[in-house]
N, CA, C and O atoms as a Tripos MOL2 file, in Angstrom:
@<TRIPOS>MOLECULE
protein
  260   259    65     0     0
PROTEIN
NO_CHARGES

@<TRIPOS>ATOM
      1 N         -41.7140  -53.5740   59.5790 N.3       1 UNK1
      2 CA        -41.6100  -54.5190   58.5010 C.3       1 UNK1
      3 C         -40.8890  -55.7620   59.0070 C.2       1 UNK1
      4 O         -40.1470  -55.6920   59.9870 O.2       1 UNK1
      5 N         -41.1070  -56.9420   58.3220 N.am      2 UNK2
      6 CA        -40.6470  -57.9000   58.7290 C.3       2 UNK2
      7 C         -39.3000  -58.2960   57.9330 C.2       2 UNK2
      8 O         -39.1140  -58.1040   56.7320 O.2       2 UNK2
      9 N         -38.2950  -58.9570   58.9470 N.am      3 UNK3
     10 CA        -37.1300  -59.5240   57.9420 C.3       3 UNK3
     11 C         -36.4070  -60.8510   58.9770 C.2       3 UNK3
     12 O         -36.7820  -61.2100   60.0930 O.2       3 UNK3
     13 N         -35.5010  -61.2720   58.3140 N.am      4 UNK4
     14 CA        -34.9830  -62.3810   58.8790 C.3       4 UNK4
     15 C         -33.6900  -62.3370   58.8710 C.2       4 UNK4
     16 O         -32.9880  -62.3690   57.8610 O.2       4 UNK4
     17 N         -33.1330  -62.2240   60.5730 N.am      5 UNK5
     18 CA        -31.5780  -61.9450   60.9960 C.3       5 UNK5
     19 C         -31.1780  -63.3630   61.5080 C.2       5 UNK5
     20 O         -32.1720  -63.9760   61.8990 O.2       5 UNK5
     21 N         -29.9720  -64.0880   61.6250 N.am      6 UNK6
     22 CA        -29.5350  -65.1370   61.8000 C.3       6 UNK6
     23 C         -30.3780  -66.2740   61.8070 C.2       6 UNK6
     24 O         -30.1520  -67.2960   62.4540 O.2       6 UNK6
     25 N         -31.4890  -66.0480   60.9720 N.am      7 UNK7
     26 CA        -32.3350  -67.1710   61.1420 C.3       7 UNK7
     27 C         -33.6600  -67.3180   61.7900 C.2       7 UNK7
     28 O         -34.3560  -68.3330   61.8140 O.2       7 UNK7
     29 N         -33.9180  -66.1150   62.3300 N.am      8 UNK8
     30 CA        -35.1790  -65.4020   63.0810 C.3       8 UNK8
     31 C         -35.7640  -64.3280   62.9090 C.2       8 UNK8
     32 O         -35.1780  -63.2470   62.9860 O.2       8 UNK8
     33 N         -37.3120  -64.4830   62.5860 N.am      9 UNK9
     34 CA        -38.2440  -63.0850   62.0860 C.3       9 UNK9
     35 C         -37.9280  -62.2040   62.9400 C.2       9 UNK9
     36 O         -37.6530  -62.5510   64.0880 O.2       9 UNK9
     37 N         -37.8980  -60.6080   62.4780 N.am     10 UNK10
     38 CA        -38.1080  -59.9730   63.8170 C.3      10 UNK10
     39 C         -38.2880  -58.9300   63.0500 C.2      10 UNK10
     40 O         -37.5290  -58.5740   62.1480 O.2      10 UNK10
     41 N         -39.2640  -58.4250   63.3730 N.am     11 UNK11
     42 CA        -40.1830  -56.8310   63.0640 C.3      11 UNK11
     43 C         -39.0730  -55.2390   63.3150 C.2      11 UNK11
     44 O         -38.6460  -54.8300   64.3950 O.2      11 UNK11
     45 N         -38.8930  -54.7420   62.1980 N.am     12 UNK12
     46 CA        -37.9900  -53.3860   62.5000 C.3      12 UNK12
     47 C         -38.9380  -52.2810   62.0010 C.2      12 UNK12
     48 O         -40.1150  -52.4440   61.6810 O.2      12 UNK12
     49 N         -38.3190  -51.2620   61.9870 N.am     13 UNK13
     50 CA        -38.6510  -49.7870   61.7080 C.3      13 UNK13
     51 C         -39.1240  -49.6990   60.0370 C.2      13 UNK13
     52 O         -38.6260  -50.7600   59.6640 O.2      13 UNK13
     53 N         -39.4630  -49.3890   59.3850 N.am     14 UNK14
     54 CA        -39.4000  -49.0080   58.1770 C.3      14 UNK14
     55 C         -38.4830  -48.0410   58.0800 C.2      14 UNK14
     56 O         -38.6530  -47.0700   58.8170 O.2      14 UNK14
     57 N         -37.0720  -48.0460   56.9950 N.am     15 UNK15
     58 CA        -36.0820  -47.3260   56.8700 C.3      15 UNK15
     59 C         -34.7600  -47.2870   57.8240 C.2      15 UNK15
     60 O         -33.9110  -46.4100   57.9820 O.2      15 UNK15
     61 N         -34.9230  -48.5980   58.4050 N.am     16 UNK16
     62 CA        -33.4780  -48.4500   59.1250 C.3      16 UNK16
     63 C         -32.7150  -49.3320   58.8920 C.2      16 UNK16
     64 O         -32.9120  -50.5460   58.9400 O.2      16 UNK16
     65 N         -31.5270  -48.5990   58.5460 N.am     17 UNK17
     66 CA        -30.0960  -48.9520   58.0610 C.3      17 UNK17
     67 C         -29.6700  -50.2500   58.4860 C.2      17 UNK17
     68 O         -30.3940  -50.9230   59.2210 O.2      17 UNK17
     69 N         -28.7960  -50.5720   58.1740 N.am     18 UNK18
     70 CA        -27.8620  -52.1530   58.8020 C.3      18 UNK18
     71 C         -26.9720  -51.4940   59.4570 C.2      18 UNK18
     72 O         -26.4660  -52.3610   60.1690 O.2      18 UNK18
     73 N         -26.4690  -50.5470   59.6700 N.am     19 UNK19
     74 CA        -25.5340  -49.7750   61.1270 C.3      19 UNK19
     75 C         -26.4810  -49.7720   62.1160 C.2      19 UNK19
     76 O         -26.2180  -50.3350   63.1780 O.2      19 UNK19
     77 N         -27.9540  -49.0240   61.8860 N.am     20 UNK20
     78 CA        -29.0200  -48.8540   63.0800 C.3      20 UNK20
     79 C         -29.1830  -50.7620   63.8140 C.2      20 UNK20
     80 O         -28.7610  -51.1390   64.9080 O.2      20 UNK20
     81 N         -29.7090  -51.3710   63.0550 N.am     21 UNK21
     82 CA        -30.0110  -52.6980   63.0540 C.3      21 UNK21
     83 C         -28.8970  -53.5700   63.8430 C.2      21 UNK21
     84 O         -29.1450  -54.4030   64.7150 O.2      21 UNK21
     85 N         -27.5150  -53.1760   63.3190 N.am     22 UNK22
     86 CA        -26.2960  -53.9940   64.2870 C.3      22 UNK22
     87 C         -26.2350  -53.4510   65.6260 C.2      22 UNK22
     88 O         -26.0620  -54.2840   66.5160 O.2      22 UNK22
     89 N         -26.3720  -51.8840   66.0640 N.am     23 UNK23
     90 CA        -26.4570  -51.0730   67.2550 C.3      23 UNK23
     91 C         -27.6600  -51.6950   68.0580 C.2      23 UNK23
     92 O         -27.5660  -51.6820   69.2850 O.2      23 UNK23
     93 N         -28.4020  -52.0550   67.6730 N.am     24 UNK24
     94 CA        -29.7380  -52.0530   68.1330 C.3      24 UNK24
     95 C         -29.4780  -53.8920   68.7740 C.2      24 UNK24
     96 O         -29.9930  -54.3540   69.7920 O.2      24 UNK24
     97 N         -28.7990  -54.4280   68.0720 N.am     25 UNK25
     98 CA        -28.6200  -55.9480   67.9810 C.3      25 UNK25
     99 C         -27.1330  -56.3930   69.1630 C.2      25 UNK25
    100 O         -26.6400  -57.4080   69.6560 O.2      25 UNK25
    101 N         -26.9160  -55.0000   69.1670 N.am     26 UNK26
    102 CA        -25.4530  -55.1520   70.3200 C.3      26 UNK26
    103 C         -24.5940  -55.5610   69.3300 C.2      26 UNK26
    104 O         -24.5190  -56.7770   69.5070 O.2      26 UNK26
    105 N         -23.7560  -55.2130   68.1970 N.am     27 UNK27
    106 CA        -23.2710  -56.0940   67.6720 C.3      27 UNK27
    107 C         -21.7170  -54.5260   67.5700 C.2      27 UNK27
    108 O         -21.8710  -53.3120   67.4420 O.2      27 UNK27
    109 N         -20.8420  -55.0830   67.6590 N.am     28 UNK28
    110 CA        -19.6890  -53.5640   66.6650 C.3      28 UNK28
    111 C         -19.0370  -53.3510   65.7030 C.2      28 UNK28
    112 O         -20.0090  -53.5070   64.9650 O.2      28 UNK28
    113 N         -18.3330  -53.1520   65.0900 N.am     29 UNK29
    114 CA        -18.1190  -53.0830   64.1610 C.3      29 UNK29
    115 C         -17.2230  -53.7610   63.1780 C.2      29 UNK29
    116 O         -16.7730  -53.3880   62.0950 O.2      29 UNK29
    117 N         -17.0330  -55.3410   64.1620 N.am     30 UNK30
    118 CA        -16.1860  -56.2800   63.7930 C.3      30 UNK30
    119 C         -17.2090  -57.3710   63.0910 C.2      30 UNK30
    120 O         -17.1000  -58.4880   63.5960 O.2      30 UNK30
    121 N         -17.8250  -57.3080   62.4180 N.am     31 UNK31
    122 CA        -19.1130  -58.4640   61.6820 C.3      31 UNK31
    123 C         -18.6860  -58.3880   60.1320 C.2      31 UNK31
    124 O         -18.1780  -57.5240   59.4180 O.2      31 UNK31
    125 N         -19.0750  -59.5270   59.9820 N.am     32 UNK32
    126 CA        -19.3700  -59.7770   58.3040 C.3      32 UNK32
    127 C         -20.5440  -59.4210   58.4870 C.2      32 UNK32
    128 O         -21.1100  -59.4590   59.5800 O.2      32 UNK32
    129 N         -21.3350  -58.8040   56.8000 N.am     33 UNK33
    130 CA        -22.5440  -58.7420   57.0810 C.3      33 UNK33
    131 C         -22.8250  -59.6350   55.3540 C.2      33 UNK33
    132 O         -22.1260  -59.4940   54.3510 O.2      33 UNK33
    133 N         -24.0790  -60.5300   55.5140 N.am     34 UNK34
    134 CA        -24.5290  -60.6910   54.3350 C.3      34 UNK34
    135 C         -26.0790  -60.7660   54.0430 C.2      34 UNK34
    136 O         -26.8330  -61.2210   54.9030 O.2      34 UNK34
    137 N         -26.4860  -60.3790   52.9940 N.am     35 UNK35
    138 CA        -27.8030  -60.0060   52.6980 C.3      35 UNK35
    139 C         -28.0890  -60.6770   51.5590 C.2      35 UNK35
    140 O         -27.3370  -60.5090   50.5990 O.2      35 UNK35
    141 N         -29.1720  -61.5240   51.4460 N.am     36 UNK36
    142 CA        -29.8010  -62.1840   50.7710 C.3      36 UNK36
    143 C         -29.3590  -63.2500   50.1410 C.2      36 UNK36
    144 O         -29.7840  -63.9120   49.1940 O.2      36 UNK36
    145 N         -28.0440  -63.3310   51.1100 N.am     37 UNK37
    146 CA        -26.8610  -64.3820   50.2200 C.3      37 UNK37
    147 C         -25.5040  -63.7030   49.6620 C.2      37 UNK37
    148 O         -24.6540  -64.3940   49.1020 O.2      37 UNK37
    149 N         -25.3560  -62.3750   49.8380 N.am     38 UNK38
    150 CA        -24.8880  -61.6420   48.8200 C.3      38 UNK38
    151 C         -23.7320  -61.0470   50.1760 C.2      38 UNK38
    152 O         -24.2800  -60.2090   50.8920 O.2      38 UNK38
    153 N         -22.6220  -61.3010   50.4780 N.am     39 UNK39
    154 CA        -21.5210  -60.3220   51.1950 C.3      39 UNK39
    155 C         -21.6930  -58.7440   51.1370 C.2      39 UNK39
    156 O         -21.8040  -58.4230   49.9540 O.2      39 UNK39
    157 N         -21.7410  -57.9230   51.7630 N.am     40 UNK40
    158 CA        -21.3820  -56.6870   51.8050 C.3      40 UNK40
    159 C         -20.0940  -56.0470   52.2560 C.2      40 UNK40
    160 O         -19.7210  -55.9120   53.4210 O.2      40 UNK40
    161 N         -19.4260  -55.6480   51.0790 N.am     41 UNK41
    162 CA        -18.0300  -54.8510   52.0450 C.3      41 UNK41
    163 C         -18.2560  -53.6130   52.8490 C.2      41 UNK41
    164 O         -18.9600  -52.6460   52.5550 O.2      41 UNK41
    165 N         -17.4950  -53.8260   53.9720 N.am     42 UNK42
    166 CA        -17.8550  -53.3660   55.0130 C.3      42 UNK42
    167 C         -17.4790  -51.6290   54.8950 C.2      42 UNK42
    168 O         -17.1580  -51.1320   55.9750 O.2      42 UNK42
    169 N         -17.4900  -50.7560   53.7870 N.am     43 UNK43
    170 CA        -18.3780  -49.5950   53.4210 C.3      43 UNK43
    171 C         -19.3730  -49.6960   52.7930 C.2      43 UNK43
    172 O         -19.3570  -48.6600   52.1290 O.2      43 UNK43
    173 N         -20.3010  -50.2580   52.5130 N.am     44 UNK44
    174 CA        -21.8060  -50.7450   52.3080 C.3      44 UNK44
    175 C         -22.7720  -50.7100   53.3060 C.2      44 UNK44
    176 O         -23.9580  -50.3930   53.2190 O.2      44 UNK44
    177 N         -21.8510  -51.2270   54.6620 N.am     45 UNK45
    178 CA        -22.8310  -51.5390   55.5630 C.3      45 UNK45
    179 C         -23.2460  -49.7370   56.4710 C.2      45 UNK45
    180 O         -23.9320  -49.7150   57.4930 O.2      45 UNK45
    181 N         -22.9480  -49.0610   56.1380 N.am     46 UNK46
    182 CA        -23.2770  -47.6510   57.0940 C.3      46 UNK46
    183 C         -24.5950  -47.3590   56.3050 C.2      46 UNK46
    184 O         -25.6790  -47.0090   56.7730 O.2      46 UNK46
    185 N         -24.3100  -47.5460   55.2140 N.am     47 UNK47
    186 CA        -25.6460  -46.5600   54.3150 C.3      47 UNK47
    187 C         -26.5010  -47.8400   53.8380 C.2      47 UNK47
    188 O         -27.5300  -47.5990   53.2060 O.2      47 UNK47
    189 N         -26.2040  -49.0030   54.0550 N.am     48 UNK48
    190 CA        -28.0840  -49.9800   53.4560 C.3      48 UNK48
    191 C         -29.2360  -49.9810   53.9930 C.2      48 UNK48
    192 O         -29.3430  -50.0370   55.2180 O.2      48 UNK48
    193 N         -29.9820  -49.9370   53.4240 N.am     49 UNK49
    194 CA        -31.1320  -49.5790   53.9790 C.3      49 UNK49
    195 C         -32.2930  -50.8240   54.3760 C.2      49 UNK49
    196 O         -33.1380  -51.1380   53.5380 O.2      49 UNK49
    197 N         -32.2610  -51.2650   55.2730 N.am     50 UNK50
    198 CA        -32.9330  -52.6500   55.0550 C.3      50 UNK50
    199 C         -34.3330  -53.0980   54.1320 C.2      50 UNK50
    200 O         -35.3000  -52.4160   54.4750 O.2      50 UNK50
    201 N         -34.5200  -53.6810   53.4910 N.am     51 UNK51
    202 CA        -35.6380  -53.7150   53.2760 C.3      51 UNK51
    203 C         -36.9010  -55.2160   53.3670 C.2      51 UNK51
    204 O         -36.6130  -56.4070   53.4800 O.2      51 UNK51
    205 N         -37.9840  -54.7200   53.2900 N.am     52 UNK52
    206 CA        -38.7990  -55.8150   53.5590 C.3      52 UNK52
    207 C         -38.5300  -57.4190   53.1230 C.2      52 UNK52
    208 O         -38.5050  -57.8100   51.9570 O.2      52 UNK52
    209 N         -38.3700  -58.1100   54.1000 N.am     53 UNK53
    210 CA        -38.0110  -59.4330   54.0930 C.3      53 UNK53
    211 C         -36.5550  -59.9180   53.0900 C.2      53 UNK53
    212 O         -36.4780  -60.8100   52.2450 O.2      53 UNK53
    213 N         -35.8110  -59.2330   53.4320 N.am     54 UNK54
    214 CA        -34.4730  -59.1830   53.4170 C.3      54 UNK54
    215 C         -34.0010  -60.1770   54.6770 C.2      54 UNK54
    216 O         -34.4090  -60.0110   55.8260 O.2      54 UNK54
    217 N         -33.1570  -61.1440   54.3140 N.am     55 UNK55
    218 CA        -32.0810  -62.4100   54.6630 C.3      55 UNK55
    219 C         -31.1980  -61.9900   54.8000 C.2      55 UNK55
    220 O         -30.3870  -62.0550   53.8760 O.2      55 UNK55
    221 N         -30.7270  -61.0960   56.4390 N.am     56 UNK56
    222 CA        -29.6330  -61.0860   57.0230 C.3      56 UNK56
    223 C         -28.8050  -61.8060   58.0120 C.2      56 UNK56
    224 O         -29.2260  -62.0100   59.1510 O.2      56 UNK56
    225 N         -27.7030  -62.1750   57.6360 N.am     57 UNK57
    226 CA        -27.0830  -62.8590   58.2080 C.3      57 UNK57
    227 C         -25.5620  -62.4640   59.1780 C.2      57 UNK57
    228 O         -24.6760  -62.7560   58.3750 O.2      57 UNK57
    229 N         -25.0810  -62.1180   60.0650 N.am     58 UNK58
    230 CA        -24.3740  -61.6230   61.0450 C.3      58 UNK58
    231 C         -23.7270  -62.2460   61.0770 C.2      58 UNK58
    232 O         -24.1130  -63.3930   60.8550 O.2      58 UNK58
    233 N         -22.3070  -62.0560   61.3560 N.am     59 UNK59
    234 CA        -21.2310  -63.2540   61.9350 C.3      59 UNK59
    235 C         -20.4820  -62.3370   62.4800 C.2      59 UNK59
    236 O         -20.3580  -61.2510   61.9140 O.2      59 UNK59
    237 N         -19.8420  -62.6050   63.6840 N.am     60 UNK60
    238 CA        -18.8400  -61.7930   64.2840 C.3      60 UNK60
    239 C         -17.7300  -62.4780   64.0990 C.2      60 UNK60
    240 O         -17.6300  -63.6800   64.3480 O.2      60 UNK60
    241 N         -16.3420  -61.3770   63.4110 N.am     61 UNK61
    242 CA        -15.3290  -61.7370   63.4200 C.3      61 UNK61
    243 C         -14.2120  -61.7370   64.5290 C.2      61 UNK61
    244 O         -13.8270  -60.8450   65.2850 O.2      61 UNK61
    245 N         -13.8980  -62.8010   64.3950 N.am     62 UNK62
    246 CA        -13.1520  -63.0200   65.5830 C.3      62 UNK62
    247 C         -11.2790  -63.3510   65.3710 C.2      62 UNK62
    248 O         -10.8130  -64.0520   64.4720 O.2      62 UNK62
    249 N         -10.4560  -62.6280   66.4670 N.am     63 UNK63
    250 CA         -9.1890  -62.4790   65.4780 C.3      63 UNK63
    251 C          -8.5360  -63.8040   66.3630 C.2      63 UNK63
    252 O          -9.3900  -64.1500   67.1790 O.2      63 UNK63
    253 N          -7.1770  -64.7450   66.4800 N.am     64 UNK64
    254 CA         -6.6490  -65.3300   66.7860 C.3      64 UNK64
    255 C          -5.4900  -65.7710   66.3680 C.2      64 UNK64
    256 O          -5.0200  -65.0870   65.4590 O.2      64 UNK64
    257 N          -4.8170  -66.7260   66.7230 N.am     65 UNK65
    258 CA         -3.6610  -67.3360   66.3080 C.3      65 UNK65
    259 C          -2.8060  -68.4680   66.4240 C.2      65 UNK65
    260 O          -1.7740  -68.5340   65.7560 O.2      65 UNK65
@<TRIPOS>BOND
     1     1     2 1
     2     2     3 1
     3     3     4 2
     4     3     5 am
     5     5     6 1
     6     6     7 1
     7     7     8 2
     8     7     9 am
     9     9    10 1
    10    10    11 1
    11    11    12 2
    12    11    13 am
    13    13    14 1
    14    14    15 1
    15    15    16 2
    16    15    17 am
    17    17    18 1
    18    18    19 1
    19    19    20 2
    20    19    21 am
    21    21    22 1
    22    22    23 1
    23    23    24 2
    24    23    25 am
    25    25    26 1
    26    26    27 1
    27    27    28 2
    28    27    29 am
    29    29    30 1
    30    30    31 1
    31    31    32 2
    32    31    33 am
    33    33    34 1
    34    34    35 1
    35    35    36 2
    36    35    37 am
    37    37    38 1
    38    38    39 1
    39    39    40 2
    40    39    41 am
    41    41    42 1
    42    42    43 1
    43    43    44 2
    44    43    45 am
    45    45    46 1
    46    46    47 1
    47    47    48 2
    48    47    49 am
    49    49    50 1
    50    50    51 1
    51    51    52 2
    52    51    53 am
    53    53    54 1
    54    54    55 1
    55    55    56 2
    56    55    57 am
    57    57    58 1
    58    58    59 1
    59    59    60 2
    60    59    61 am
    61    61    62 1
    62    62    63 1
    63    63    64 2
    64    63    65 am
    65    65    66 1
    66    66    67 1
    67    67    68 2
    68    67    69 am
    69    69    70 1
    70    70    71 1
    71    71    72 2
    72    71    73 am
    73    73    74 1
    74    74    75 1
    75    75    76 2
    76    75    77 am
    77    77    78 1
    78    78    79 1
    79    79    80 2
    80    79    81 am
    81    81    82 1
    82    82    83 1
    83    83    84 2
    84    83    85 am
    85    85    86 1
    86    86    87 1
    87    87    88 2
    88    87    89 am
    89    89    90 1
    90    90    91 1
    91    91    92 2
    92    91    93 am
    93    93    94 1
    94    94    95 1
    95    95    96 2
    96    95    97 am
    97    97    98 1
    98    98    99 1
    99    99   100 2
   100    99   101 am
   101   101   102 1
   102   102   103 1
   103   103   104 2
   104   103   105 am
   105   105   106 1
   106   106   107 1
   107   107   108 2
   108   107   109 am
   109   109   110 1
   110   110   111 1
   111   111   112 2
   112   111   113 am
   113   113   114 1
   114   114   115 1
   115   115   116 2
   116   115   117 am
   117   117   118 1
   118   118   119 1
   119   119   120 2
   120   119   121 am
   121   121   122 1
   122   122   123 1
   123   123   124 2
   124   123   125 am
   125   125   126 1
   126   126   127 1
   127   127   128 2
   128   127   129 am
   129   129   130 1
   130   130   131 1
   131   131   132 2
   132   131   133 am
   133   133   134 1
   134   134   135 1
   135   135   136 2
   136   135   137 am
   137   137   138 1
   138   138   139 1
   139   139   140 2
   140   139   141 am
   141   141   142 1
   142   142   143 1
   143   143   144 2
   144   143   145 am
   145   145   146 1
   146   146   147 1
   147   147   148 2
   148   147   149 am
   149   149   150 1
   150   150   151 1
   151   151   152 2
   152   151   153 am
   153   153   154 1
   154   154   155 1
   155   155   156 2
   156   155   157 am
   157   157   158 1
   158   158   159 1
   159   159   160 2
   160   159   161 am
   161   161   162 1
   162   162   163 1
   163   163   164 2
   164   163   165 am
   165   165   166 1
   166   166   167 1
   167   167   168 2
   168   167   169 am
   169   169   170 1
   170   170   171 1
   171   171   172 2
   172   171   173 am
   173   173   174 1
   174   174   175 1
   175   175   176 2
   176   175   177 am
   177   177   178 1
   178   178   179 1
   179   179   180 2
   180   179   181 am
   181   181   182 1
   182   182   183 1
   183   183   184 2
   184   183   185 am
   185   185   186 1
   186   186   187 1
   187   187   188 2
   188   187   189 am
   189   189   190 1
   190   190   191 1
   191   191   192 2
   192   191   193 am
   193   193   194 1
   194   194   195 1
   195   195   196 2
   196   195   197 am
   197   197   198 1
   198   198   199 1
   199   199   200 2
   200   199   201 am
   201   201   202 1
   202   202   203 1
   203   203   204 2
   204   203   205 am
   205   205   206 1
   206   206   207 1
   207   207   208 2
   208   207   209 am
   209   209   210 1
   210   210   211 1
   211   211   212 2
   212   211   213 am
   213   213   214 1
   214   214   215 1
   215   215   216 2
   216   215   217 am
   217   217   218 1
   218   218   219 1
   219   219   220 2
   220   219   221 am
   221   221   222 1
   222   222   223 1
   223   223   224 2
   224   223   225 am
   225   225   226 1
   226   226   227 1
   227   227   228 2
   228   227   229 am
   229   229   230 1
   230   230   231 1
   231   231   232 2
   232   231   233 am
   233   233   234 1
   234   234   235 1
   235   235   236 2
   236   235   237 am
   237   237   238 1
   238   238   239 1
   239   239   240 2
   240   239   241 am
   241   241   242 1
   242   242   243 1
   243   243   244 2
   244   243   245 am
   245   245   246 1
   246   246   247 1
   247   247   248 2
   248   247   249 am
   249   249   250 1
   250   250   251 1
   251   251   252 2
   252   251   253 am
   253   253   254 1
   254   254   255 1
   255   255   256 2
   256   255   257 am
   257   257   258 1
   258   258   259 1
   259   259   260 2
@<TRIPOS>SUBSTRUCTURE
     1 UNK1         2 RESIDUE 1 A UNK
     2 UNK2         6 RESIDUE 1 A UNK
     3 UNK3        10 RESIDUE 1 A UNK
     4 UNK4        14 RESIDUE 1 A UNK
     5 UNK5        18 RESIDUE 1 A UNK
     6 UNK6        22 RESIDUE 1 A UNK
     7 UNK7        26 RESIDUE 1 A UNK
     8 UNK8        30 RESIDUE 1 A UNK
     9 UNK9        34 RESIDUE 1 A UNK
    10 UNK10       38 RESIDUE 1 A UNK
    11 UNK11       42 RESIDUE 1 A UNK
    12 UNK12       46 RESIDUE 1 A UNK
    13 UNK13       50 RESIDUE 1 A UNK
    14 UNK14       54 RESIDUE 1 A UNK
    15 UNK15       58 RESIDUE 1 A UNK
    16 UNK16       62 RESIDUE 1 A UNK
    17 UNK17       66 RESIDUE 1 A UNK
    18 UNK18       70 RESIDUE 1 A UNK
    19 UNK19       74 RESIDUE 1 A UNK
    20 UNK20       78 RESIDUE 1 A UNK
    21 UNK21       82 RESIDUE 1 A UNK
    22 UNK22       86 RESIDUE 1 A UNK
    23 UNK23       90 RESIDUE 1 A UNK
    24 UNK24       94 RESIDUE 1 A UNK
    25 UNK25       98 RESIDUE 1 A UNK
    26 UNK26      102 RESIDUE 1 A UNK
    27 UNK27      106 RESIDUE 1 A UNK
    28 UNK28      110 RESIDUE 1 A UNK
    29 UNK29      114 RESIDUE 1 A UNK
    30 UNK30      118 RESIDUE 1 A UNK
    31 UNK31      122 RESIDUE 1 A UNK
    32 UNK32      126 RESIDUE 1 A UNK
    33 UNK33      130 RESIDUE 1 A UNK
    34 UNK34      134 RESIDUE 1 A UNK
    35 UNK35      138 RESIDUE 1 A UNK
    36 UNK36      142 RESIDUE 1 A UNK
    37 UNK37      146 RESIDUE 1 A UNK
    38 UNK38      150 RESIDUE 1 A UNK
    39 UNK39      154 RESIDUE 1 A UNK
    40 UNK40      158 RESIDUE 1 A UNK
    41 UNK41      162 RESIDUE 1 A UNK
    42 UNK42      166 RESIDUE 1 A UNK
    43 UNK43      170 RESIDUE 1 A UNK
    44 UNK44      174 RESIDUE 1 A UNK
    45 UNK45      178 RESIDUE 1 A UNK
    46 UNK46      182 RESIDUE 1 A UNK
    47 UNK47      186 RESIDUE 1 A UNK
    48 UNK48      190 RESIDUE 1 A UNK
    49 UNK49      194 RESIDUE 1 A UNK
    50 UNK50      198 RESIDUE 1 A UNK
    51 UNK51      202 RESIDUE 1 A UNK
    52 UNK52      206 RESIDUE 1 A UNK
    53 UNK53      210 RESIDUE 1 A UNK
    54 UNK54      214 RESIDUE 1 A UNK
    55 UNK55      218 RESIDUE 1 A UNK
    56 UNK56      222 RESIDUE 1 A UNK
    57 UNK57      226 RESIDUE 1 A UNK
    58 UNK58      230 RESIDUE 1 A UNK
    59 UNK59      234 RESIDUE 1 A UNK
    60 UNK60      238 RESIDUE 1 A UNK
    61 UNK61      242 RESIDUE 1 A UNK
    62 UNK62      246 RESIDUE 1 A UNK
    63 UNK63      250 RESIDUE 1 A UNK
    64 UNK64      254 RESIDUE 1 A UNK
    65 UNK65      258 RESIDUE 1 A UNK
């Protein structure tokens, strides 16, 4: 199925999660994740299930000072 991650189509699995999708993307477990516009707190993100042409957006958090 098709969906759109930082701004680019890219064809996934039918039925895989936004944990599968960040693993797959190299990403760990330091990201904001938002979907369709919409924030997810980050116990949301183990169990969503992506779905067709869903607007995900990634940001890695980064700590400093």
């Amino acid at each position: 199925m098709e969906v759109i991650c930082n701004n680019k189509t890219m064809e996934i699995e039918v039925k895989t999660t936004l944990s599968d999708l960040l693993r797959i993307l190299g990403y760990r477990n330091t990201v904001a994740v938002f979907i369709n516009g919409k924030q997810l707190l980050t116990s949301q993100i183990e169990g969503y299930v992506i779905h067709e042409k869903d607007n995900i957006k990634i940001i890695r958090i980064l700590g400093g000072g």
